[in-house]
Backbone as JSON, one array per atom type, in Angstrom:
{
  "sequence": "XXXXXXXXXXXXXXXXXXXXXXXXXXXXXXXXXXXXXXXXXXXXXXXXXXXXXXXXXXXXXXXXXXXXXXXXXXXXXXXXXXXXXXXXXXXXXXXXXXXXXXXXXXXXXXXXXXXXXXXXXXXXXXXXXXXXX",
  "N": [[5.38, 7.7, 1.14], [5.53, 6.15, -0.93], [4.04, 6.71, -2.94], [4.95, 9.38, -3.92], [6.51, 8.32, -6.1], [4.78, 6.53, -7.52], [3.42, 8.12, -8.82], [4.4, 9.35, -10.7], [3.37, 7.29, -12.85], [0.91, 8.65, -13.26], [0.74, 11.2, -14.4], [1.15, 9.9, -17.11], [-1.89, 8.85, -17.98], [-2.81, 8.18, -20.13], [-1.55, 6.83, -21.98], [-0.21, 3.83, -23.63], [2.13, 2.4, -22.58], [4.4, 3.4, -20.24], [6.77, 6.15, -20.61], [10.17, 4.89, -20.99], [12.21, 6.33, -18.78], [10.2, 6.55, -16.71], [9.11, 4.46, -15.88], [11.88, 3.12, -15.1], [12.63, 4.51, -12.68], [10.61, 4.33, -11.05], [10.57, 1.71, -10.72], [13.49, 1.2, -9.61], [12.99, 2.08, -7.48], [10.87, 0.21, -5.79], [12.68, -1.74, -5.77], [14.96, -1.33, -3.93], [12.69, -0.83, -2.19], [11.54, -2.78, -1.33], [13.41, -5.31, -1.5], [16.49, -4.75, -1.29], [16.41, -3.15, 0.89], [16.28, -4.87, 3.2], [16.3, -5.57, 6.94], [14.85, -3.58, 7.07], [12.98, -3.2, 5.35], [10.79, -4.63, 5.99], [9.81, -3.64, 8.72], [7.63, -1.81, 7.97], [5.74, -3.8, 7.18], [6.02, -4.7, 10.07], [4.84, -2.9, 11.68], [1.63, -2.97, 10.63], [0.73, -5.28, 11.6], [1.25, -4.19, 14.87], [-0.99, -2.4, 14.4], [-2.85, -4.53, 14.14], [-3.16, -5.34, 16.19], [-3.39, -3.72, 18.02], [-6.26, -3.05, 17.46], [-7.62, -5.82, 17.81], [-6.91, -5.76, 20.76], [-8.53, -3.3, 22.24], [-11.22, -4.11, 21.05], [-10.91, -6.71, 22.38], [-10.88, -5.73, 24.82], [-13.4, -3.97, 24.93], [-14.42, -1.17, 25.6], [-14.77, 0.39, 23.46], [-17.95, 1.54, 20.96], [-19.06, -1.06, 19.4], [-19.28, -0.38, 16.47], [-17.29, 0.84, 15.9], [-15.49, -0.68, 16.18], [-15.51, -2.58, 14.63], [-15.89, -0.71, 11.35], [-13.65, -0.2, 12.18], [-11.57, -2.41, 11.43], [-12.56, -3.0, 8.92], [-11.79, -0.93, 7.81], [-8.95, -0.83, 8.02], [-7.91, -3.19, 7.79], [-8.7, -4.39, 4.97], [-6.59, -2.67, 3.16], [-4.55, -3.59, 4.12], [-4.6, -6.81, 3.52], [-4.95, -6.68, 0.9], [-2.55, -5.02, 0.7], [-0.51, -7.24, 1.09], [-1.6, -9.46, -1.03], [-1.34, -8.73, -3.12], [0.07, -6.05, -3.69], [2.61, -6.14, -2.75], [3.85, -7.93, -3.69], [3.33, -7.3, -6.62], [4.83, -4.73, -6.39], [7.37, -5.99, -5.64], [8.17, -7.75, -8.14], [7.86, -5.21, -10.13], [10.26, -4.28, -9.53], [12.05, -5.91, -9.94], [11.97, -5.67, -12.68], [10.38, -7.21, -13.9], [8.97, -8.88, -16.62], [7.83, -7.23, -19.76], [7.86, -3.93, -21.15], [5.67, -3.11, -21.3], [3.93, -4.57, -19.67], [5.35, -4.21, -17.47], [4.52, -1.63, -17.0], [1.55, -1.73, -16.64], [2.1, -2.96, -14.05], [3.18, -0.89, -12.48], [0.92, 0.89, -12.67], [-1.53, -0.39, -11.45], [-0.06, -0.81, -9.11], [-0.23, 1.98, -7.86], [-2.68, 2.29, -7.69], [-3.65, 0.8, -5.85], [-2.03, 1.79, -3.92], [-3.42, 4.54, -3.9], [-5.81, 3.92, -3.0], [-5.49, 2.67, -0.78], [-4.67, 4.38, 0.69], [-6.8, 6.37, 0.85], [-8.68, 4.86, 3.01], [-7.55, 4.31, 4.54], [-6.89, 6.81, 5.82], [-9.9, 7.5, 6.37], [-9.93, 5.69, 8.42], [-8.23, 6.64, 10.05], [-10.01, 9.36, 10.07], [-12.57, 8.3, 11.58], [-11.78, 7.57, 13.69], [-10.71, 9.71, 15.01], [-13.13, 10.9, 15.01], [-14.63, 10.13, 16.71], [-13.42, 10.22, 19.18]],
  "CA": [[6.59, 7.77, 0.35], [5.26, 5.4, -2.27], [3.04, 7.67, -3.98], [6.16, 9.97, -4.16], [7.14, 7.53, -6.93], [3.92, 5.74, -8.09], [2.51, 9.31, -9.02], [4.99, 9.41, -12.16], [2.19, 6.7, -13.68], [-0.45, 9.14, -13.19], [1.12, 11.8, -15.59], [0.61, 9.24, -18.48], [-2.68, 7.9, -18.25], [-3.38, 8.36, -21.98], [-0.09, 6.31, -23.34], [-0.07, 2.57, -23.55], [3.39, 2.17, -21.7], [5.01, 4.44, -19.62], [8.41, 5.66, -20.85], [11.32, 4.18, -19.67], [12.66, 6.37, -17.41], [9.34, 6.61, -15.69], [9.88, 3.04, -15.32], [12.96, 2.78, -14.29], [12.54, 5.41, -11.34], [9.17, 3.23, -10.26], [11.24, 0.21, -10.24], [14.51, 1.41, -8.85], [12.41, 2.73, -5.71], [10.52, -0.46, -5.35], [13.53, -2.88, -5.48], [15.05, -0.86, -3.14], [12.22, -0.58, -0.96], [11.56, -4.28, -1.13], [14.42, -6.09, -1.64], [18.08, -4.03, -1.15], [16.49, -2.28, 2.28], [15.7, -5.78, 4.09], [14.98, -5.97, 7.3], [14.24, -1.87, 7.25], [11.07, -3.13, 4.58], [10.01, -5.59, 7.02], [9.41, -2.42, 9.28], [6.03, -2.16, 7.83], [5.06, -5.21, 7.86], [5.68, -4.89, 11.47], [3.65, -1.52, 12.09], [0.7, -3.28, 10.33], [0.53, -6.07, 12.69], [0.79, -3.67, 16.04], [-2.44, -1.75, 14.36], [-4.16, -5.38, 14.03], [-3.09, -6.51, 17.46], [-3.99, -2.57, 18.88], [-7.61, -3.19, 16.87], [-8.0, -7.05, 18.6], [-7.32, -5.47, 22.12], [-9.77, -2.54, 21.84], [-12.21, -5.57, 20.46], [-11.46, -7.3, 23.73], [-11.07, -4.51, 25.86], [-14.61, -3.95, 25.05], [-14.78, 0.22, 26.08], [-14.94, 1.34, 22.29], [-18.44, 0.89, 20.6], [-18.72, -2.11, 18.9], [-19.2, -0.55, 15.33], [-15.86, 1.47, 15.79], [-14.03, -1.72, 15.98], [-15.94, -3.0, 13.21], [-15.28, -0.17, 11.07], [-11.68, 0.07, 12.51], [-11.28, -3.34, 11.42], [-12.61, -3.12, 7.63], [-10.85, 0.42, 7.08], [-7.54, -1.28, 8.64], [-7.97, -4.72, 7.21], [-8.7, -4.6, 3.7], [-5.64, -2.36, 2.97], [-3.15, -4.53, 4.56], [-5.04, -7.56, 3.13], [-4.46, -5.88, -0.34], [-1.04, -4.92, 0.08], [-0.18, -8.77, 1.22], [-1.87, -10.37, -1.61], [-1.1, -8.15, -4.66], [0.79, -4.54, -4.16], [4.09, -6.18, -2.28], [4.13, -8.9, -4.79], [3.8, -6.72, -7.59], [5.87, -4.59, -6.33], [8.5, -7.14, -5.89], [7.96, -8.14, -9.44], [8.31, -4.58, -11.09], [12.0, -4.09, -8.6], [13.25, -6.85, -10.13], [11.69, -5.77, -13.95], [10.23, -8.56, -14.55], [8.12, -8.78, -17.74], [7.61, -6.43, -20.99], [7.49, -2.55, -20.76], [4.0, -2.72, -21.15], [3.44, -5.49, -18.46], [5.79, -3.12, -15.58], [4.08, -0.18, -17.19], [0.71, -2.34, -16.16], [2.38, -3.17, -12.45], [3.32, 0.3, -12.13], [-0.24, 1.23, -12.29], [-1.85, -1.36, -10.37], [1.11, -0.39, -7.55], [-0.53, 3.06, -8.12], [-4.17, 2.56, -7.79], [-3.61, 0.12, -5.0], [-1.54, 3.02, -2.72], [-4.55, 5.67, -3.67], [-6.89, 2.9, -2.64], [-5.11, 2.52, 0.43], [-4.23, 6.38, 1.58], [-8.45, 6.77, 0.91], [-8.88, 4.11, 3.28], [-6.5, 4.63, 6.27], [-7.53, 8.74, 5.8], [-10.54, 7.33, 6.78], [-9.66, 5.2, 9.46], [-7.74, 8.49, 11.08], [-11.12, 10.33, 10.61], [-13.69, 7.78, 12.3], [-11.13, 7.09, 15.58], [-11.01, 11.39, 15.54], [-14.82, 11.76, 15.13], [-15.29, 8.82, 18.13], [-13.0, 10.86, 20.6]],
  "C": [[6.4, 7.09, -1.0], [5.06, 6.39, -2.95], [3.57, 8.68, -4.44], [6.33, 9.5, -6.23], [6.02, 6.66, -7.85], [3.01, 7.22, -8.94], [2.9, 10.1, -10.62], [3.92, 8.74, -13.14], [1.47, 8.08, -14.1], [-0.16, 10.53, -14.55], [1.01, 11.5, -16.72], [-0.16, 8.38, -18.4], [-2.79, 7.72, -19.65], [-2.17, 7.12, -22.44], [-0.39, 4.65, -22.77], [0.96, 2.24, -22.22], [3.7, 3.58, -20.94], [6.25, 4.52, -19.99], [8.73, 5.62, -19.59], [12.22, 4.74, -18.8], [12.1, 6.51, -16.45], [9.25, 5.34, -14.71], [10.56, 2.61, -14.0], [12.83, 3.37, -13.04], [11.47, 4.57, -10.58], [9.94, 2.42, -9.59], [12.39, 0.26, -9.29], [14.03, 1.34, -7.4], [11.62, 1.41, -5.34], [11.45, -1.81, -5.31], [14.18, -1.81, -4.49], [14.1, -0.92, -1.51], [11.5, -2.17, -0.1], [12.42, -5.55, -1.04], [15.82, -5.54, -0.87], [17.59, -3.65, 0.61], [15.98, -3.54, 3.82], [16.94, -5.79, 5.41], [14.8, -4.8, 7.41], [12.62, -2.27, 6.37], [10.17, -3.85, 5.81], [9.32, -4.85, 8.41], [7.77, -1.99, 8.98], [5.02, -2.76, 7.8], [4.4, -5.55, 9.55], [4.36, -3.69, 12.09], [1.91, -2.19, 11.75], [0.14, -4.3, 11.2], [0.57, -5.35, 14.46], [-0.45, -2.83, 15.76], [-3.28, -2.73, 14.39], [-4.09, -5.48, 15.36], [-3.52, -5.11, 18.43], [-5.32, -2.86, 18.99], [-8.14, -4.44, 17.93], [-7.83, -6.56, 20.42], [-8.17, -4.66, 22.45], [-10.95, -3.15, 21.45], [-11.93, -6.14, 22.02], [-11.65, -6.76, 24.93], [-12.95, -4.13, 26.26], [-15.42, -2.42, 25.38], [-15.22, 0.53, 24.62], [-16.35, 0.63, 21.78], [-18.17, -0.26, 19.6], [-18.57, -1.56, 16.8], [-17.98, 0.35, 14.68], [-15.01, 0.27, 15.41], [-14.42, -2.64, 14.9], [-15.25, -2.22, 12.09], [-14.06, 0.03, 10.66], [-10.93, -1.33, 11.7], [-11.53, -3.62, 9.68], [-11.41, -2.35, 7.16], [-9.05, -0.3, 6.92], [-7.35, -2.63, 7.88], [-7.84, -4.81, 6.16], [-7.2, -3.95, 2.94], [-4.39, -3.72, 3.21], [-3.39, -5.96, 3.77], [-4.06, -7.6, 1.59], [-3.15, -5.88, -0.43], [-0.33, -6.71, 0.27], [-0.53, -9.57, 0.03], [-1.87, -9.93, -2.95], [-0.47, -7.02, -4.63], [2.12, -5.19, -3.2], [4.65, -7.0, -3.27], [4.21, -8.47, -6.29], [5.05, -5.78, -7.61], [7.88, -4.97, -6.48], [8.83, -7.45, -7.35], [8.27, -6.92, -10.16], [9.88, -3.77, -10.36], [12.91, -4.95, -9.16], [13.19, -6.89, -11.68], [11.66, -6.75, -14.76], [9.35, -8.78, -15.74], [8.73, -7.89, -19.19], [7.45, -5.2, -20.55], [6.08, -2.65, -20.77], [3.35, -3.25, -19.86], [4.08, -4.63, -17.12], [4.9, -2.05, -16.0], [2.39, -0.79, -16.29], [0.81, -2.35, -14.46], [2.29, -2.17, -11.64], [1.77, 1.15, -11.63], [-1.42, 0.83, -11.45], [-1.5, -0.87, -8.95], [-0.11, 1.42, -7.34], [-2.14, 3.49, -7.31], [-4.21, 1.71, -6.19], [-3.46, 1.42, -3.61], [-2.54, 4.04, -2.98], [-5.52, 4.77, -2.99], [-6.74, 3.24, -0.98], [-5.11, 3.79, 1.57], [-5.6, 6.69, 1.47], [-8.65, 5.85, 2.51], [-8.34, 4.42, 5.15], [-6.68, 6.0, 6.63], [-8.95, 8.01, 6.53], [-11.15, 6.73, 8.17], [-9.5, 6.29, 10.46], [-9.04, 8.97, 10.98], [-12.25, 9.71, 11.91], [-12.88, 7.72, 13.59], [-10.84, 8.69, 15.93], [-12.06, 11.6, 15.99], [-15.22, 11.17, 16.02], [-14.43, 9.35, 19.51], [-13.68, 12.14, 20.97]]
}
């Protein structure tokens, strides 16, 4: 659903800023989806923690090879990592339009590159736990 909304960036790589109603539509949807929709955001939060705590029993379970749950554990990890330590926090930050048009236009893209990062990442995850059944 992000990328819905983060995909407006991608239309103006060339321009310094992004106009402002590209902006605004970014931002609207991420104060909303961070702030106004609490505890419905916190919903993902939670999903991310039953894929670590699926990953750690499968790890102790001990049936799946070991470089699946390796694997399973980068593909799955670094994303969530990521979104915890820079795409919820920016987020947060361009919901509440915090800065200079240039600086959300900056967040906006960040938010952007982060969620392609991520949808590469977890696509990948889904393929290796397909190609291992």
């Amino acid at each position: 659903m992000d990328l819905i909304f983060d995909s407006q960036a991608l239309r103006h790589r060339r321009a310094d800023e992004l106009p402002e109603p590209v902006i605004a539509s970014i931002a609207g949807y991420y104060h909303r989806a961070t702030t106004t929709s609490r505890p419905m955001s916190l919903l993902i939060a939670l999903v991310m923690v039953i894929l670590l705590a699926a990953l750690g029993f499968h790890a102790l379970r001990g049936d799946d090879p070991g470089w699946l749950v390796v694997a399973s554990a980068v593909l799955a990890g670094v994303p969530i990592v990521l979104a915890m330590v820079r795409t919820v926090p920016n987020a947060v930050r361009l919901g509440n339009r915090v800065g200079t048009p240039a600086e959300q236009s900056l967040l906006a893209r960040s938010i952007c590159r982060d969620h392609l990062f991520c949808m590469a990442s977890m696509s990948a995850f889904l393929a290796v736990w397909i190609a291992s059944t």
